[in-house]
N, C-alpha and C positions, 0 to 999 in steps of 0.2 A: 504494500500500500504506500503510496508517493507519501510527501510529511511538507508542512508549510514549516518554512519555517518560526582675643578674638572679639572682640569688641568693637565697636565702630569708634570712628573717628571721623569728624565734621569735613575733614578735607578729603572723604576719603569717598563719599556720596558721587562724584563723578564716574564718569564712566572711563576705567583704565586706556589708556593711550599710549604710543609707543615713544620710547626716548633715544636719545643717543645712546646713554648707557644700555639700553638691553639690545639693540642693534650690535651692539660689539660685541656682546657676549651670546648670541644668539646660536652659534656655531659652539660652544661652549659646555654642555651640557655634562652631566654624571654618564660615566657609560653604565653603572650602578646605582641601586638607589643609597642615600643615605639614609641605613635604618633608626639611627640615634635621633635622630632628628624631628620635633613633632611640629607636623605642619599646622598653620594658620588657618582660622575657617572664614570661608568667601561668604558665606551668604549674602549679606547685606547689601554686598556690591553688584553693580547692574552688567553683567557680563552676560558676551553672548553663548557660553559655552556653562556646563551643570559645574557648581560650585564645587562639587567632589572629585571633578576632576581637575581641578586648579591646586583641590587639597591634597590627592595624589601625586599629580608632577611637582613638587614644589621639592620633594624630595630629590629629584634629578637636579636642580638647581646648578650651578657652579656659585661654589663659593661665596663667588663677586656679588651673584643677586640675592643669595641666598642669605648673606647677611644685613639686607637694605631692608626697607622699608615694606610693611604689605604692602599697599600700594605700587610700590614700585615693580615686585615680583609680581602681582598682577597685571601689570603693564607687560615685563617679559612675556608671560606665558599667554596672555590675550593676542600678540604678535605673531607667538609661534606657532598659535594653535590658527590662526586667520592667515597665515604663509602657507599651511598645507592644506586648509578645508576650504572646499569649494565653495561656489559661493549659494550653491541650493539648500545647504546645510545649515551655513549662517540665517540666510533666510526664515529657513523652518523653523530653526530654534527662536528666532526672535519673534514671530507668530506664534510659538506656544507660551516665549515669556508673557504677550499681550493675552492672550485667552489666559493665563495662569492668574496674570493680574489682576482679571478684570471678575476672577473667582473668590478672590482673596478680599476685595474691597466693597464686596457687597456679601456673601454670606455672613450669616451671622451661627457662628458654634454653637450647638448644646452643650455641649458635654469639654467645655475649654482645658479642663483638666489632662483627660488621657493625650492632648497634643503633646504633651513634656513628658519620656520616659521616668518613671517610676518604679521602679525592681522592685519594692517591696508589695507595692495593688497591683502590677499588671503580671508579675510570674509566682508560679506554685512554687512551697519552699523546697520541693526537691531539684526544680531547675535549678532555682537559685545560689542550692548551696552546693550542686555538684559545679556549674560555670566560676562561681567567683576564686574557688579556691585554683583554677587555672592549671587543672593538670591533667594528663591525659590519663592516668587512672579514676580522677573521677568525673572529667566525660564518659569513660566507658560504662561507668557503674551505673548511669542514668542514663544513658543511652540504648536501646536497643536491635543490634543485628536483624531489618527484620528480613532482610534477603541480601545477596553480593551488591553493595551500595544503595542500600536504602534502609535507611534510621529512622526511628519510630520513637518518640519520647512523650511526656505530659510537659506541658508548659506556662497555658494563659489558666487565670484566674476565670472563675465561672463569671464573677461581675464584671471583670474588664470587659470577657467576651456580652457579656446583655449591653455595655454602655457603648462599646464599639457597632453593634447590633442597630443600635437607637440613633447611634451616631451617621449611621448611614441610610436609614430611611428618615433621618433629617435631610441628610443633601439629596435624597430622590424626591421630597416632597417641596424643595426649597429649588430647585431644577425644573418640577412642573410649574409650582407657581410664578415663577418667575419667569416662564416658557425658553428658556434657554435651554442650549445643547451642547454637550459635554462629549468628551472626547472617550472611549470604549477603552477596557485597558490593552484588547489588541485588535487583530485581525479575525480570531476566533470567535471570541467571548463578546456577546450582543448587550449583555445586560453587569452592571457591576459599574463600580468607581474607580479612577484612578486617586488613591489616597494623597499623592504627593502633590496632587493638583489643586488641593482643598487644604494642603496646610502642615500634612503630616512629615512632609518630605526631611525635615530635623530630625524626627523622636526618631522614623525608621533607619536612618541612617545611624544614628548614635547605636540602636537596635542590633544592626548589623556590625557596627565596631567594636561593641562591647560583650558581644554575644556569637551573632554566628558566624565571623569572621573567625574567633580563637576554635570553636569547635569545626569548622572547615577546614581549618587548617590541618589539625590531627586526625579526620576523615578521608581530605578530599587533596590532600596535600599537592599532588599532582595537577591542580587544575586552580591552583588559588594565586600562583605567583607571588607576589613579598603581601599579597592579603586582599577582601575584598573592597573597593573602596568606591564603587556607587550600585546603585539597585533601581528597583522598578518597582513601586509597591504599588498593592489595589485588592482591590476585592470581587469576587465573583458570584453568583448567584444561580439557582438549578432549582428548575420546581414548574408548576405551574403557571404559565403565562409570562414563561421565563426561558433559558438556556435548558435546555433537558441531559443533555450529554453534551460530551467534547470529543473533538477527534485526535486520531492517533496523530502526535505530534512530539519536537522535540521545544525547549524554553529556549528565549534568546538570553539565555546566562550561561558562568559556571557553575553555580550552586545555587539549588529552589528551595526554599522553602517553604511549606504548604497549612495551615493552620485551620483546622475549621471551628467554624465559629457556633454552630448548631445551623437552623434550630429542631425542629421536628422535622423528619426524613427519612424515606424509605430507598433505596439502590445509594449511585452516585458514585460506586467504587471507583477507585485509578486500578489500572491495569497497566506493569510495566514489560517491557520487552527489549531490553540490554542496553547498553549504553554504544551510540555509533559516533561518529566522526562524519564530516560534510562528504566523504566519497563511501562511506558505508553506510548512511543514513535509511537505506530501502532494502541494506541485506535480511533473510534470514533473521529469525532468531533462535536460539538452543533454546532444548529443554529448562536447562537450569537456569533461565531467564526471564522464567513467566512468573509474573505475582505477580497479585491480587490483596488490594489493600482496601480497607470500609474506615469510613470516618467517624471516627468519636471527638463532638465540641471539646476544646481546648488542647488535645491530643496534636503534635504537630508532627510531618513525616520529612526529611532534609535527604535529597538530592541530587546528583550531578544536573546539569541543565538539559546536557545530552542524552541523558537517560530518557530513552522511548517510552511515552506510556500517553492517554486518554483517559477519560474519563465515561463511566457507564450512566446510562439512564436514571435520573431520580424519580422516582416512580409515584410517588407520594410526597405532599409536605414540600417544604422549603431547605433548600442547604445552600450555606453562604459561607462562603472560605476566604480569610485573609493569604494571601501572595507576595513573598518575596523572591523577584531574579536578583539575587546577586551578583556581581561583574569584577574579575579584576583587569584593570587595565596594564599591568604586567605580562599576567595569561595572555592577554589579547595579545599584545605586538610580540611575544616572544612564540606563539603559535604559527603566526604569518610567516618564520623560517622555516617551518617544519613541514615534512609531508608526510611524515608516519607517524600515528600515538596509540604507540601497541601497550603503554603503560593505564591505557582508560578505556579501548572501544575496542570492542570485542570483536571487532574487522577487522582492521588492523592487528590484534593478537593471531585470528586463525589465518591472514596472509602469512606471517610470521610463524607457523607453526609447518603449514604448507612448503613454504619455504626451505625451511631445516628440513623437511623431509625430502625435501624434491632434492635438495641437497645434499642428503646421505644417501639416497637412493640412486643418486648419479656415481656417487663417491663406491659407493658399494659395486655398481656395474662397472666403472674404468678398474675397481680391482679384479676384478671376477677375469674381465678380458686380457689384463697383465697376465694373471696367474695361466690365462689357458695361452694366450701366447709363448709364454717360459714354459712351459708343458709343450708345446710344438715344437719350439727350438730344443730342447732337452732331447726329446724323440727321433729331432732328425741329423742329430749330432751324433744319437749312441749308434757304435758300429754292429752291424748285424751280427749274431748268434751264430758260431758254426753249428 
């Protein structure tokens, strides 16, 4: 089946510009990141490019900008990033900062709280207190194996998930009444929010650096590069007069994670089928590739993005699931060299396996044909028997 795929500052309100200074060091860059080093957060600043990723490159910096001014470092990488993107790109994103804006300054919150991450109201204390203590024994201990890369854990609070719940047929009712139209979270999914559009786009992100960034890493190590560092959040919907299923597809991330939220529901399972890569993405999948997962509110399931699966029919009731793709922009450009990743997609492993064998198999026959050649000459060299 084919598959679709830190604080402001008064001077700082302008919109970054380019200088002499970053023109010279433009050529300049880390060929590595600097890990030590904790980046600046962009929000405030009117850039045409996602904040997260100004927070991410900022660690490639040289030096030179590296120790200047925010401002100023966002002037560098505003330059760098507008030298190499086209200009359909620039375009787009600045029609979605206006439609973003123009979400921002006329809804009004219910629920203003849950915008600001909160560890103590929004996660159960078993997340809590296997994440914070930061070590991969007790990720695993709250974690559960529930197939070859796919994790299954408890997470959200049952209240967060009812205010999140409320909090979102606020902005479908505040959408009608105000006959405005909103942007879908993709190409799939017909009904659902994009959360970061409406405000959330901070608390998910902190979300992701303080949470499923450290356990991605001692999961999914191979596909997070120096970590994750922007996402896609939103929410989806399944039920009557809604989305009823999804199709077989792969996420445009490295790591998903999947949370449902309730509420009453009948079907709705994910159904996965291995993890591919852009030139195996329609192979085949093995036996030991098939699972089948059913959703329990606040239970969340974590990941690769590439990992094949849909979702089935919800056959009753309503199900609404919070979405994280998480992204690293590491992963990304250090992929773009590569054309084999027999370390994640299970195509890539059985070309590789094929391979070794077609390889001994040859290895095995040029022996086979030495040995009866030496066995010829050996024959036609012994002198005949009186």
């Amino acid at each position: 089946m084919a598959l679709d795929s830190s604080g402001k500052q008064p001077s700082e309100q302008q919109q970054p510009r380019p200088s002499s200074k970053t023109r010279d060091a433009r050529l300049k860059l880390r060929r590595t990141p600097n890990e030590e080093h904790e980046p600046e957060n962009y929000e405030d600043l009117p850039l045409d490019f996602s904040p997260a990723l100004f927070s991410s490159l900022e660690r490639y910096l040289p030096d030179k900008i590296l120790n200047s001014s925010r401002i100023e470092k966002a002037r560098f990488m505003s330059e760098l990033l507008q030298t190499y993107s086209p200009d359909s790109e620039r375009n787009r994103i600045q029609r979605h900062r206006e439609y973003r804006n123009r979400i921002l300054s006329s809804y009004q919150r219910l629920h203003g709280d849950i915008y600001t991450l909160d560890h103590a109201r929004f996660f159960v204390p078993s997340f809590l207190d296997a994440v914070s203590q930061s070590s991969e024994e007790r990720f695993r201990s709250l974690i559960v194996r529930s197939a070859p890369g796919i994790y299954t854990f408890d997470m959200l609070q049952p209240r967060f998930c009812e205010m999140l719940l409320a909090e979102v047929e606020h902005m479908e009712k505040w959408v009608y009444d105000s006959r405005s139209t909103i942007m879908r979270p993709n190409t799939m999914n017909r009904f659902g929010v994009v959360l970061d559009d409406f405000g959330f786009e901070s608390m998910l992100q902190k979300l992701v650096d303080d949470f499923i960034s450290p356990i991605s890493q001692v999961l999914f190590p191979e596909v997070c590069g120096t970590g994750l560092d922007s996402h896609h959040g939103f929410i989806v919907e399944y039920g009557k007069d809604r989305d009823t299923d999804l199709g077989f597809h792969v996420d445009d991330s490295e790591v998903s994670l999947n949370v449902c939220l309730g509420k009453q529901f009948s079907g709705g399972e994910l159904y996965f089928r291995g993890v591919r890569c852009d030139n195996h993405v329609n192979s085949e999948s093995g036996e030991n590739e098939n699972y089948d997962y059913s959703h329990v509110p606040g239970r969340a399931i974590l990941h690769r993005g590439r990992h094949r699966h849909g979702a089935k029919a919800t056959t009753s009731g309503h199900r609404v699931n919070l979405i994280l793709w998480c992204r690293s922009s590491t992963f990304r450009e250090m992929k773009s060299y590569q054309s084999e990743f027999s370390s994640w997609c299970g195509g890539c492993k059985l070309d590789r396996q094929n391979r070794r064998q077609a390889s001994v198999k040859a290895t095995m026959e040029l022996l086979r044909r030495r040995i009866a050649e030496k066995t010829l000459v050996e024959l036609s060299s012994t002198p005949p028997a009186d």
